[in-house]
KOLVO-27492 format. One record per atom (N, C-alpha, C): residue in one letter; residue number from 1; x, y, z; atom name. Coordinates in Angstrom, 2 decimals, always signed. Example, Ala and Ser with C-alpha at 12.3 -4.5 7.8 and 13.67 -1.06 7.14 Angstrom:
residues 2
REC   r     k         X         Y         Z    a
REC   A     1    +13.19     -5.69     +7.80    N
REC   A     1    +12.30     -4.50     +7.80   CA
REC   A     1    +13.20     -3.30     +7.80    C
REC   S     2    +12.85     -2.25     +7.08    N
REC   S     2    +13.67     -1.06     +7.14   CA
REC   S     2    +12.90     +0.03     +7.87    C
END
This chain:
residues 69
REC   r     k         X         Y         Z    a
REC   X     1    +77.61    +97.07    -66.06    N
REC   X     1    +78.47    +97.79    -65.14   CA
REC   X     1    +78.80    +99.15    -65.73    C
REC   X     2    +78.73    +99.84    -64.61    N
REC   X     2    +79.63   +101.33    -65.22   CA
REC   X     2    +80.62   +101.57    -65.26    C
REC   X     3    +81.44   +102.85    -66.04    N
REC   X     3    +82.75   +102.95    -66.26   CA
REC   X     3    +83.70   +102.79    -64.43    C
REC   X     4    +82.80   +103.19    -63.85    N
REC   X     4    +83.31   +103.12    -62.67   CA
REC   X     4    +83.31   +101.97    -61.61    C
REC   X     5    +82.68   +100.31    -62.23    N
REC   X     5    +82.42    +99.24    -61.64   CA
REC   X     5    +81.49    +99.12    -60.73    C
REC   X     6    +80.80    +99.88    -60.61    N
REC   X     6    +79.39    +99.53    -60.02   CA
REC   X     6    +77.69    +99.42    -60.97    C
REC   X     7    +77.01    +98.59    -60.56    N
REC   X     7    +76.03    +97.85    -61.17   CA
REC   X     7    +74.87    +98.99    -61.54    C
REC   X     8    +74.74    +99.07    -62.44    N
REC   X     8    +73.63   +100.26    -62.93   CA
REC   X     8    +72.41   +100.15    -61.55    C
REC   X     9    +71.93   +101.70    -61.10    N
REC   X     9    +70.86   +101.16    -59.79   CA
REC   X     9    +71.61   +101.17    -58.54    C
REC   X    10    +72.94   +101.21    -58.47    N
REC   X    10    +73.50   +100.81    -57.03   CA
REC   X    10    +74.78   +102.25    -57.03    C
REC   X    11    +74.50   +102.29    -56.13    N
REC   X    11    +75.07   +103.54    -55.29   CA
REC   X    11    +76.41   +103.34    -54.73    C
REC   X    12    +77.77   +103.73    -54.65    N
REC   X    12    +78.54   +103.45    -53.43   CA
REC   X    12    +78.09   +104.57    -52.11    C
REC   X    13    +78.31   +104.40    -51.04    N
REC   X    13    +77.70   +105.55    -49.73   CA
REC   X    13    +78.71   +105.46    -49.03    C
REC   X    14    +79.27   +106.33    -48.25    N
REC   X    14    +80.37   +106.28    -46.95   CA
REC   X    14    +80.05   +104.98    -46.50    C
REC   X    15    +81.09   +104.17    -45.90    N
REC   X    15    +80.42   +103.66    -44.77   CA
REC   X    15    +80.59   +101.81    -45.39    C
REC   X    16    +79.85   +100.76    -44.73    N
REC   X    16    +79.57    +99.98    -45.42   CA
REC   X    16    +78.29    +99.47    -45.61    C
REC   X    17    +77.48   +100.51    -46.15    N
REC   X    17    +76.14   +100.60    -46.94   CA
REC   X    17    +76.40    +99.72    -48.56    C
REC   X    18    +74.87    +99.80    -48.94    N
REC   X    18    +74.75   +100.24    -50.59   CA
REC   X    18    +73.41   +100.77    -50.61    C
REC   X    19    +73.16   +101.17    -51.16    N
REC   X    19    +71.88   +101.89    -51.54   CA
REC   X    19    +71.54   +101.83    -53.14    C
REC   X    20    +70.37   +101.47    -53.27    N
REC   X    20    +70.04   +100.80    -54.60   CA
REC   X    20    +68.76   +101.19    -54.95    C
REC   X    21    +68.47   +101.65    -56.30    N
REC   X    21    +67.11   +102.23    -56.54   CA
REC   X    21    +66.84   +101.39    -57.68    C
REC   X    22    +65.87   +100.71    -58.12    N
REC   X    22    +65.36    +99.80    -59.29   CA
REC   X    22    +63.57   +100.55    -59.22    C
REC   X    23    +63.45   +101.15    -60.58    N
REC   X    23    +62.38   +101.82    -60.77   CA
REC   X    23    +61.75   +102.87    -59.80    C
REC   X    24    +60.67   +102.63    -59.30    N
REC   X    24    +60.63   +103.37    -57.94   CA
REC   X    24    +60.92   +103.12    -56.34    C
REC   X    25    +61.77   +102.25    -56.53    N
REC   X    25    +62.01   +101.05    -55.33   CA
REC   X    25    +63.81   +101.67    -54.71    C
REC   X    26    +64.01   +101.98    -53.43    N
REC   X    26    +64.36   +102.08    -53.31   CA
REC   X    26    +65.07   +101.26    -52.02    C
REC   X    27    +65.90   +101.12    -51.86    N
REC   X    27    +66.88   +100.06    -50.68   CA
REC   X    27    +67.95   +100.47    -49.95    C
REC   X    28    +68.11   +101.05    -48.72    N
REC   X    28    +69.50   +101.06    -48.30   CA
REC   X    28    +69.94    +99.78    -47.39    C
REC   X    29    +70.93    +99.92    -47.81    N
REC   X    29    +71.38    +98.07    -46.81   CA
REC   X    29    +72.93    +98.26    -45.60    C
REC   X    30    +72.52    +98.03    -44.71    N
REC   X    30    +73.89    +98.64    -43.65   CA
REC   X    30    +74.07    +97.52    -42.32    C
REC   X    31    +74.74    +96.53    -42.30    N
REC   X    31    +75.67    +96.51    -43.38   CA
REC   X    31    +75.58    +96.13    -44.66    C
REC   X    32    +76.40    +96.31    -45.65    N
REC   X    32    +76.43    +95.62    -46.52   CA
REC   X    32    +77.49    +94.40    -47.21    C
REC   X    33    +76.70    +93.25    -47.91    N
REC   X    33    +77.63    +92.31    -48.67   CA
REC   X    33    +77.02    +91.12    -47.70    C
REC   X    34    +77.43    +90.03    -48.25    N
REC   X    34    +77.31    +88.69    -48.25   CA
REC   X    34    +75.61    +88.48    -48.84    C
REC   X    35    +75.08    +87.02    -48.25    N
REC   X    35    +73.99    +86.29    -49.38   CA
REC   X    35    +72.52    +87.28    -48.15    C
REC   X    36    +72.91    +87.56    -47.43    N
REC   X    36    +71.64    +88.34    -47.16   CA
REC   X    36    +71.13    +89.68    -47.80    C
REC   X    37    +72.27    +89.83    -48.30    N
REC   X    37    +72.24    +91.58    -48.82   CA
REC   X    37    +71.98    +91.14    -50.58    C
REC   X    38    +73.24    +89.69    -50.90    N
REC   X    38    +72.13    +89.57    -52.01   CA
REC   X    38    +70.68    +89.24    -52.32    C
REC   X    39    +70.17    +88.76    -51.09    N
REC   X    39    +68.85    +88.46    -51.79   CA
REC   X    39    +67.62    +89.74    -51.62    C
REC   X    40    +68.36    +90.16    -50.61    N
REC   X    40    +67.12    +91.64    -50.68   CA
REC   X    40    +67.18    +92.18    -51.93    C
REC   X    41    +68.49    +92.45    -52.85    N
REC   X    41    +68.77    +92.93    -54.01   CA
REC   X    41    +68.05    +92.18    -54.95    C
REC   X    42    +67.84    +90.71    -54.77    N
REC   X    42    +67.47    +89.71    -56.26   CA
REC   X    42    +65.47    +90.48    -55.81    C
REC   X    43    +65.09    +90.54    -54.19    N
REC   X    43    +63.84    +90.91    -54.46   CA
REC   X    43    +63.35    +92.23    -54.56    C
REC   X    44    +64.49    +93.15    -54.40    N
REC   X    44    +64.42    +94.61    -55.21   CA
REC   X    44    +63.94    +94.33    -56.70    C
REC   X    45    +64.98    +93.55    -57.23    N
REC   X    45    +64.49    +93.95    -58.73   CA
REC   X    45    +63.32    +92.96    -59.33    C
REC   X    46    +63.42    +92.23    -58.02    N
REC   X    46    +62.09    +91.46    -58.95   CA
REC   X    46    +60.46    +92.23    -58.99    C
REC   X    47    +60.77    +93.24    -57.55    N
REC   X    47    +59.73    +93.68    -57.06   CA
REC   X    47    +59.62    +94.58    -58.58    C
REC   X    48    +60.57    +95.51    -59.08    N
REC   X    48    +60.65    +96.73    -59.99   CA
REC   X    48    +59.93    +95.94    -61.35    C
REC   X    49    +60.49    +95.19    -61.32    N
REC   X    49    +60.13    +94.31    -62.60   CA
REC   X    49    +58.32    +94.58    -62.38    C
REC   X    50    +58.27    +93.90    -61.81    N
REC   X    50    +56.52    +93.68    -61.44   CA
REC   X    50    +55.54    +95.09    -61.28    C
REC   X    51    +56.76    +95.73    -60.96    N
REC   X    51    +55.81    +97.12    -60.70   CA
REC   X    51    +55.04    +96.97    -59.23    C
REC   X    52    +55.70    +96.32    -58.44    N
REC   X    52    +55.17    +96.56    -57.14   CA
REC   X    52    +55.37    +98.04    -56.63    C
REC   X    53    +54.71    +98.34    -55.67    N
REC   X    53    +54.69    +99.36    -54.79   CA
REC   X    53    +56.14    +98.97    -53.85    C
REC   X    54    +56.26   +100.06    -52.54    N
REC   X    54    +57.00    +99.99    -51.95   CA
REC   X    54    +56.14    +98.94    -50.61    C
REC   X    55    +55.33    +98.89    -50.45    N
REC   X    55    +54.01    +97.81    -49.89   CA
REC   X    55    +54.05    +96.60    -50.34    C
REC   X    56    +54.29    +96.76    -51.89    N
REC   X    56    +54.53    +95.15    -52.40   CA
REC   X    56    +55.93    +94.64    -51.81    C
REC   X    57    +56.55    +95.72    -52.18    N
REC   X    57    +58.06    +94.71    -51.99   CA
REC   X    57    +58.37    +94.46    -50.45    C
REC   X    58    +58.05    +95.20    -49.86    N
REC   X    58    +58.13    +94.90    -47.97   CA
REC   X    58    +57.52    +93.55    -47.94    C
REC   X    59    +55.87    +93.24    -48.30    N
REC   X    59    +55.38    +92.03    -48.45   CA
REC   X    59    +56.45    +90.87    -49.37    C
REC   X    60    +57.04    +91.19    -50.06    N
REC   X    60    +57.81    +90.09    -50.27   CA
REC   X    60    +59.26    +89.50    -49.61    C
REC   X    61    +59.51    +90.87    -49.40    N
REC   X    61    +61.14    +90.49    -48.26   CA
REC   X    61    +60.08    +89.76    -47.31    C
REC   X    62    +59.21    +90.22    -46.52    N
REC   X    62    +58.24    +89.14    -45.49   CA
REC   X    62    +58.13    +88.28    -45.69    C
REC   X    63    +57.42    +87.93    -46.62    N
REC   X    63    +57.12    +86.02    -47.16   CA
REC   X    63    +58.59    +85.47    -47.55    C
REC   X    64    +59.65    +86.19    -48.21    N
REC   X    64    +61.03    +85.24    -48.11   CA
REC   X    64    +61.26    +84.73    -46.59    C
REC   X    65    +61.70    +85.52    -45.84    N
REC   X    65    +62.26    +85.81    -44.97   CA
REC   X    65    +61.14    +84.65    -43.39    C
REC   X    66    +59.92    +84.81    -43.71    N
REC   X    66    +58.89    +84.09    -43.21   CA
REC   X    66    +58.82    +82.46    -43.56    C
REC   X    67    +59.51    +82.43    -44.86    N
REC   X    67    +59.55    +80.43    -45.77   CA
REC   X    67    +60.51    +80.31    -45.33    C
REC   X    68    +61.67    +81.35    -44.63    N
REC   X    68    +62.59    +80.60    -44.68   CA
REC   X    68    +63.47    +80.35    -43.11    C
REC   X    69    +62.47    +80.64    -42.10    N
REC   X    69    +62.57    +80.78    -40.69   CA
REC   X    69    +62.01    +79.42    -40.33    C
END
């Protein structure tokens, strides 16, 4: 956390957004908060980790979001 309580990577924005950058990956989320907004975040950084593209990580919010319909 930073001196200012937000999570290294995450943005506060007007509004009730967040906007979040992990490597070259970038995310805005509107609204934001609860378990949908966390899991786009858990596959932001998993995507960064991996070094996906911005192609990879769309393909993976898809296949979550697709297993779990």
């Amino acid at each position: 956390m930073s001196e200012h309580g937000v999570l290294p990577g995450l943005w506060p924005i007007h509004g009730d957004g967040v906007l979040a950058r992990q490597g070259d990956l970038v995310l805005l989320i509107h609204p934001a908060g609860g378990a949908f907004t966390d899991r786009l975040l858990d596959l932001l950084a998993a995507a960064a980790r991996a070094g996906e593209s911005g192609l990879g990580f769309t393909d993976l919010v898809s296949a979550e979001f697709d297993a779990d319909a």
